[in-house]
C-alpha positions, 0 to 999 in steps of 0.5 A, a space after each residue: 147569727 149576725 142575721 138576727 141580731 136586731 139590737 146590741 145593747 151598750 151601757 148608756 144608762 137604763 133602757 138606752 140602746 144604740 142604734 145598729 143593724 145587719 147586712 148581706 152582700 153578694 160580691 159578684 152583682 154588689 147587692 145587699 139586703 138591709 136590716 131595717 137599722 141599717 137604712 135607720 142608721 144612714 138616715 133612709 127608711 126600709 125600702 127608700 134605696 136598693 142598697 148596693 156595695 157601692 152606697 154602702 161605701 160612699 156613705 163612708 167619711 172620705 177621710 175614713 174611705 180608704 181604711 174601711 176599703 183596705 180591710 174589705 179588700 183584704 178580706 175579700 182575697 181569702 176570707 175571714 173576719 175583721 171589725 172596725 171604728 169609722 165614721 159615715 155620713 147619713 143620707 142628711 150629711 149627719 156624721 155618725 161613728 159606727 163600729 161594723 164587723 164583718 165576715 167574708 165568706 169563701 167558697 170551695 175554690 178559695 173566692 169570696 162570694 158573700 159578705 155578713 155583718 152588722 154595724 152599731 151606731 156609737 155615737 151617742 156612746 162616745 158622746 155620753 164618755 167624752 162629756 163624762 171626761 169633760 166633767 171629770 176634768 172640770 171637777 178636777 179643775 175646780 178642786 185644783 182652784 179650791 185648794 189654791 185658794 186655801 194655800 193663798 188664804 193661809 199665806 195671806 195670814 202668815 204674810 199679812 198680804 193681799 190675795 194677788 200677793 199670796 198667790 205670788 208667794 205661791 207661783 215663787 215656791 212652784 218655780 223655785 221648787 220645780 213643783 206644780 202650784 197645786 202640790 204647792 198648795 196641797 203641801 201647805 193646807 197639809 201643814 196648817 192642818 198639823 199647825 206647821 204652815 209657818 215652817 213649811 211656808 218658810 221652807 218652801 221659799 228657800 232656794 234647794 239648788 246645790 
């Protein structure tokens, strides 16, 4: 089955895809055959190398080397099945991160003579995730710094302070509290809303140690 699989599709938006391909190896001479995303996925064109067991595992990141070697020798004892995340350097010195599946095969004596599997670049994958959480986290941020901002206007009124000094005030409650400043400031924009920021701003600067 894994020798027809062209492409594996994952969810990077409409029409967007990952590259992957298929792969064969006979363990005995170490060749292998190729799927055209396979040479694709380490920067060649179909028919540029004889892909051999020995290039496939030299294009493995060094610091990954020896988990990918580890599953395939423990494969290679009785057969099976195993899948694995690790990177690899294309034949441009690109870094890319690839998922591969692979399966041993093994013969009636109990040896494995052949290898299957295929490879999904997922870079752009993981990519597209990591630069999804850095806008979650920036947007957190920035409603963090909004709502600071509010609390500090609204000690700026009651205080008849400057903004330094109001966030002053805040940081003061924060330690004396033992709460982080945004549940300071969340706490007293609440308070104002129900017309109680004097209180809960007077409550919040008396020290609650026993």
């Amino acid at each position: 089955m894994w020798s027809k699989l062209v492409t594996y599709l994952y969810p990077l938006g409409p029409g967007a895809e990952c590259p992957s391909g298929t792969f064969e190896c006979h363990i005995s001479s170490g060749k292998m055959q190729w799927s055209e995303g396979m040479f694709g996925i380490h920067g060649l064109r179909p028919g540029e190398v004889v892909p051999t067991l020995e290039l496939f595992m030299a294009h493995k990141h060094p610091l990954d080397r020896k988990q990918v070697l580890s599953l395939w020798a423990a494969l290679l004892k009785g057969g099976g099945q195993g899948a694995l995340l690790h990177r690899i350097n294309d034949i441009h010195g690109k870094e890319r991160r690839v998922f591969s599946a692979i399966q041993a095969v093994a013969g009636p004596t109990g040896q494995v003579d052949y290898v299957h599997g295929f490879m999904v670049d997922v870079t752009q994958s993981l990519r597209i995730e990591s630069q999804d959480a850095a806008s979650e986290a920036i947007e957190r941020a920035y409603a963090h710094r909004y709502l600071i901002e509010q609390a500090k206007g609204i000690v700026m009124a009651i205080r008849g302070v400057d903004g330094p000094a109001a966030f002053d005030v805040l940081a003061a409650g924060s330690q004396l509290r033992n709460t982080k400043l945004r549940t300071v400031a969340e706490d007293l924009v609440h308070a104002a809303s129900t017309g109680k920021a004097a209180e809960q701003l007077a409550g919040l600067l008396i020290r609650t140690d026993p």
